[in-house]
Steps between C-alpha positions, in 0.01 A plus 500: 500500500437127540330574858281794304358234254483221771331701746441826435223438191290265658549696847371790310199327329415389861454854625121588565501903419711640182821667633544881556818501650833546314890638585589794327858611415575851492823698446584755709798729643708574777459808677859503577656499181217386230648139445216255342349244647204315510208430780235238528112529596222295571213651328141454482243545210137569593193580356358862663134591279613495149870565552832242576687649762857370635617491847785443690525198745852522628803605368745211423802684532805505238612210681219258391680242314235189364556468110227688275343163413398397781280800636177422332536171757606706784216724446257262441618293867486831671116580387439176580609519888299824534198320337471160637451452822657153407806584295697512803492095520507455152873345380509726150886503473726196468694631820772239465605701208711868515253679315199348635641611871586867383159533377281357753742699773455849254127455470449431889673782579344750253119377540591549874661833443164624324316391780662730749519787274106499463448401873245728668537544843183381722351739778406355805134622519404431165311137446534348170318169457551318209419127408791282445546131380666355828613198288714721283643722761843462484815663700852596362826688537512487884787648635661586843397848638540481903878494567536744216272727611692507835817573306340808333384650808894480603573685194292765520599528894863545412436730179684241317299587138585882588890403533534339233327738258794734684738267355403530152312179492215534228153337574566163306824491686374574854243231433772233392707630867140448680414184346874358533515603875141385618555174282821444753231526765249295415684230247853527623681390174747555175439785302335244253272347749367876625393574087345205465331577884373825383349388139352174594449487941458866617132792503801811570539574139107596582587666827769706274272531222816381300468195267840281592418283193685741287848526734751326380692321710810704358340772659479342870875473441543832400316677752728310788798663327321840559402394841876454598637806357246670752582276791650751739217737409221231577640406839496839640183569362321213635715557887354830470204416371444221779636714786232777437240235502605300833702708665751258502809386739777645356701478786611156454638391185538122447769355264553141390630325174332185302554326166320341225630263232499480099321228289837493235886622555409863433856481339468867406402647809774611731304520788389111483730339704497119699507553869282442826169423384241563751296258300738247483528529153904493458465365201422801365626889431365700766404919531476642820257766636521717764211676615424754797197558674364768707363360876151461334612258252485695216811511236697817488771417217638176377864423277592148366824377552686193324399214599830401713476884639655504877224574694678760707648694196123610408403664805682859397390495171173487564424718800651743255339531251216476739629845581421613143132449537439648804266262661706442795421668842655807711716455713643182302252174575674201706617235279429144573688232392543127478807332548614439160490865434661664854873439426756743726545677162138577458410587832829782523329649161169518688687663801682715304206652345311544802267207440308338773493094492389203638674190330553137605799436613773233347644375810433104511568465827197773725410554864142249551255721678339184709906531678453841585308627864422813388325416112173601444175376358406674221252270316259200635256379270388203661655291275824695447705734730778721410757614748827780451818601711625846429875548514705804378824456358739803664729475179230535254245700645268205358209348724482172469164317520540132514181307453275172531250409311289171550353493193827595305639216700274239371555618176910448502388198677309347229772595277792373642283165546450467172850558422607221684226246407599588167873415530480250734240310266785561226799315708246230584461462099842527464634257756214208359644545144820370638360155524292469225563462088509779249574787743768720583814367707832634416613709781612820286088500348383450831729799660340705212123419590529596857704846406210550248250421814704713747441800244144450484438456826694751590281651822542206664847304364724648729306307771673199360777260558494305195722166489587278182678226545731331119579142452884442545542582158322858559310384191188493608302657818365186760304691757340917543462557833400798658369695792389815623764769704414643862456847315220402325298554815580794539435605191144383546479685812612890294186423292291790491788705695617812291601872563451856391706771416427838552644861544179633674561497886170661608265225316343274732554104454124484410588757221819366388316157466178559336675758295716249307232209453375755236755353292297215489231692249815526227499129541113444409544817228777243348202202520282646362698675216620109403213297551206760472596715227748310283798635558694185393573288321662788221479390124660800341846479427576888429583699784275812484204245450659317818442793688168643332361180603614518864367872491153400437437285694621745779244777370265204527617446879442889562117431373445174705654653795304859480166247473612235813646781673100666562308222512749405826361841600183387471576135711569250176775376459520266201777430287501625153503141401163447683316844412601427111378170537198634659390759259587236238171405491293831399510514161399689201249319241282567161122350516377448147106536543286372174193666509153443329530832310818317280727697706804381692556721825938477607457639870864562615458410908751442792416234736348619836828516781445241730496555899913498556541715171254753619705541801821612322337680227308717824841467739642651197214764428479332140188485237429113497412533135701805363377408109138460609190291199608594158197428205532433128249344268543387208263429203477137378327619180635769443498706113806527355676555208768221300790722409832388353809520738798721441 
């Protein structure tokens, strides 16, 4: 009440035209089982001849929730922003305060809403000239169309709408799944962060013809509850879906594991659990994902695991329940795997069931190619050569490739460079302190601080003979010296030295080879999955939402793959994080045109696609402007009729 009187009278006295707008509240029934309830409209009196007539503007829903008092305001703000061309800019709500927010935010949204809903579309051909007040033309609710528009042409690609109306999704639902999915895509972010996306940042409530200011976020969590309970049915749908469309490898099936961490202790989910954080994030509980991909890149079925899962332990599990979906190929596809994966254990289950492999083998000690006379040259860049001896082992069966790679050796190199800068930089530190006030000395501390430094630098500690020498009284360490073991060369020398594993005898070294650097596209699925599409940090702590979370922002991956995987068709090969970035900038935007006939003109309008968007929307085969010019006009002097709310 106090912000009625404050405000809301003089706000009203300040309007130009009497008010004709007013919520009504009607009861009505279920068709279920007749239960009560009540619904809320936005509704119009105007003056037709001789006769009052009411109409409905929108309907509010049973959900609408602003206190009875305050609608004369609300009404009177939302006439206003249809009215005056102005009101836009005009502060009418003291937005520091609760109320004044939920008003200003409800009458936005509504006078916005009313807009759409008497949009006209334009044609092309017709010309419609009208004079216009340039110094009162204004522009509001832009929002981001490109990258969404992309997403939708996934969708409809894959059938994904179809499937989930399969499901038993019902349209509200199907548009929370779509908007929760695409908002992974093009805002990678919580649950929280993909609402307030699709309200506030985002034109695909327009491209859906859905209005996202009236989904909870409750709702976004529901929905990935739904989405899980479906998960084996989406992921053979959309390998199915995606093999009819590409015609895709399925002769190669790629597996690899990763993990992501939680923001909290997740003390209530079994499967968060401290191990080996690929993101050096030990400090926290981890979750592990293991994902497997066809040859083309694209995901074929996915499990998480605890987060201190073995990595060989999942291997079985998942290939499967692969089996389950059918997606895989016959005969049986050949398995490739990296090292952490192809224990002896794993690779006798993959024998055993008449699987065909290429893995990386364990053995830390391999033949180097550059030793061997009769190695061949299977790669030369220019700037990088690659070069394989083929061996077969008579107790095995197993051909052994052993390979070189220059530009896997410069890698290691780097690596195992840094490692020792880093620990030798450390001693250096260490060994100064011993001289100097306020550090550590006693020999027991000191013993401590190089075991902690041997752990973290573990690549490269075993290269190491470490030396500290005690005062008599073992009290206190005098001197660190240290130095670095013949071995260490050599171990600089295996860099980029590794070998293959294999049970197929008639593949060619060139095949073997090129065959298993495939695994390298799990690695950039994994990339992209973290740092394109949000799949960590984790802020749920319940274990289904764990996993619904991780789920779509796979679906997500299936989209953004299905897109990157034509346009490299077509000779583009972007990133996702550089085409979203590029379609960033097309956007969709409201004119408001005062004319000289006391009319105000909202022309709903996307911005044109610049040159490099053009190019993926026609790579593609996509409508640069799928919405297309909508037109309402509104009278500013309108007749209407006062009438009492209620």
């Amino acid at each position: 009440m106090p912000l009625f009187f404050a405000l809301g009278v003089d706000f009203l006295h300040r309007l130009p035209h009497a008010i004709g707008m007013y919520i009504r509240k009607t009861k009505t029934k279920t068709l279920d089982d007749g239960e009560a309830y009540f619904t809320y409209r936005l509704v119009e009196s105007v003056r037709e001849g001789q006769q009052v007539k009411q109409r409905t503007l929108l309907n509010l829903g049973k959900d609408f929730a602003i206190e009875p008092q305050y609608w004369p305001l609300l009404t009177a703000r939302i006439e206003q922003l249809l009215q005056d061309a102005q009101a836009q800019q005009v502060e009418v709500f003291t937005l520091a305060d609760e109320i004044g927010v939920l008003l200003e935010t409800a009458a936005q949204r509504y006078s916005r809403l009313i807009v759409h809903k008497l949009a006209q579309p334009l044609e092309p051909p017709t010309a419609d000239y009208q004079r216009v007040d340039i110094n009162r033309v204004d522009a509001v609710e832009s929002r981001s169309i490109g990258t969404e528009t992309l997403a939708l042409h996934a969708v409809d690609q894959l059938q994904v709408e179809q499937k989930l109306t399969a499901l038993g999704f019902n349209g509200v639902d199907r548009a929370a799944v779509l908007g929760s999915i695409i908002g992974r895509m093009v805002s990678p972010g919580s649950e929280s962060h993909t609402h307030q996306w699709l309200q506030s940042c985002s034109a695909l409530g327009e491209l859906l013809d859905h209005d996202f200011g009236s989904t909870s976020l409750t709702r976004l969590y529901k929905v990935s509850d739904q989405l899980l309970k479906h998960q084996s049915a989406l992921e053979g749908f959309l390998a199915d879906q995606e093999q009819t469309l590409f015609d895709l490898n399925r002769c190669i099936v790629l597996y690899d594991l990763t993990n992501t961490y939680f923001e909290g202790q997740c003390a209530g989910n079994p499967k968060a659990q401290f191990g080996r954080s690929k993101e050096k994030r030990s400090d926290c509980p981890l979750v592990t994902l293991g994902l497997v991909l066809d040859g083309d890149g694209f995901p074929l079925g996915s499990q998480v695991f605890p987060g201190n899962a073995s990595e060989p332990a999942t291997l079985k599990t998942l290939l499967e329940g692969l089996q389950g979906k059918n997606p895989l190929a016959t005969p049986k596809p050949v398995i490739i795997l990296d090292a952490g994966i192809a224990s002896a254990d794993n690779i006798a289950w993959l024998v055993k069931h008449a699987y065909r492999y290429i893995v990386v083998s364990r053995e830390r000690q391999v033949k180097d190619p550059r030793e061997q006379d009769s190695a061949l040259l299977i790669r030369d860049t220019g700037r990088s050569q690659v070069r394989v001896y083929r061996d077969l082992d008579a107790d095995s069966g197993e051909i052994r490739l052993y390979c070189y790679s220059e530009q896997k050796a410069k890698k290691e190199h780097a690596i195992r460079n840094r490692f020792h800068e880093r620990l030798e930089a450390a001693l250096t530190q260490l060994q100064a302190g011993l001289s100097q006030k306020g550090t550590v000395k006693n020999y027991v501390k000191i013993l401590e601080r190089i075991g902690r430094l041997r752990e973290k630098n573990s690549r490269v500690a075993q290269d190491y003979q470490i030396d500290v020498t005690p005062d008599a009284a073992h009290k206190n360490a005098v001197a660190i010296a240290w130095q670095r073991q013949a071995p260490s060369a050599e171990k600089d020398r295996q860099c980029g030295v590794y070998c293959l594993r294999s049970n197929m005898p008639n593949w060619s070294e060139e095949q073997l080879w090129t065959t298993y650097v495939m695994l390298t596209e799990i690695e950039a699925t994994f990339r992209s999955l973290k740092t394109e599409l949000g799949l960590r940090p984790v802020y749920h702590q319940k274990e289904d939402r764990v996993t619904g979370h991780l789920f779509i922002t796979l679906l997500a991956y299936h989209l953004v793959h299905t897109l990157r995987h034509q346009l490299k068709l077509k000779g583009i090969h972007l990133s996702w994080d550089s085409i979203r970035t590029l379609m960033s900038t097309q956007q969709r935007v409201t004119l408001i045109l005062p004319t000289d006939a006391q009319t105000l003109i909202y022309l709903r309008t996307t911005t044109r696609a610049e040159v490099q968007q053009q190019e993926i929307y026609a790579a593609l085969g996509i409508k640069a402007d799928p919405l297309g010019k909508r037109k309402t006009s509104v009278s500013c002097k309108k007749s209407v009729v006062p009438t009492d709310s209620g």
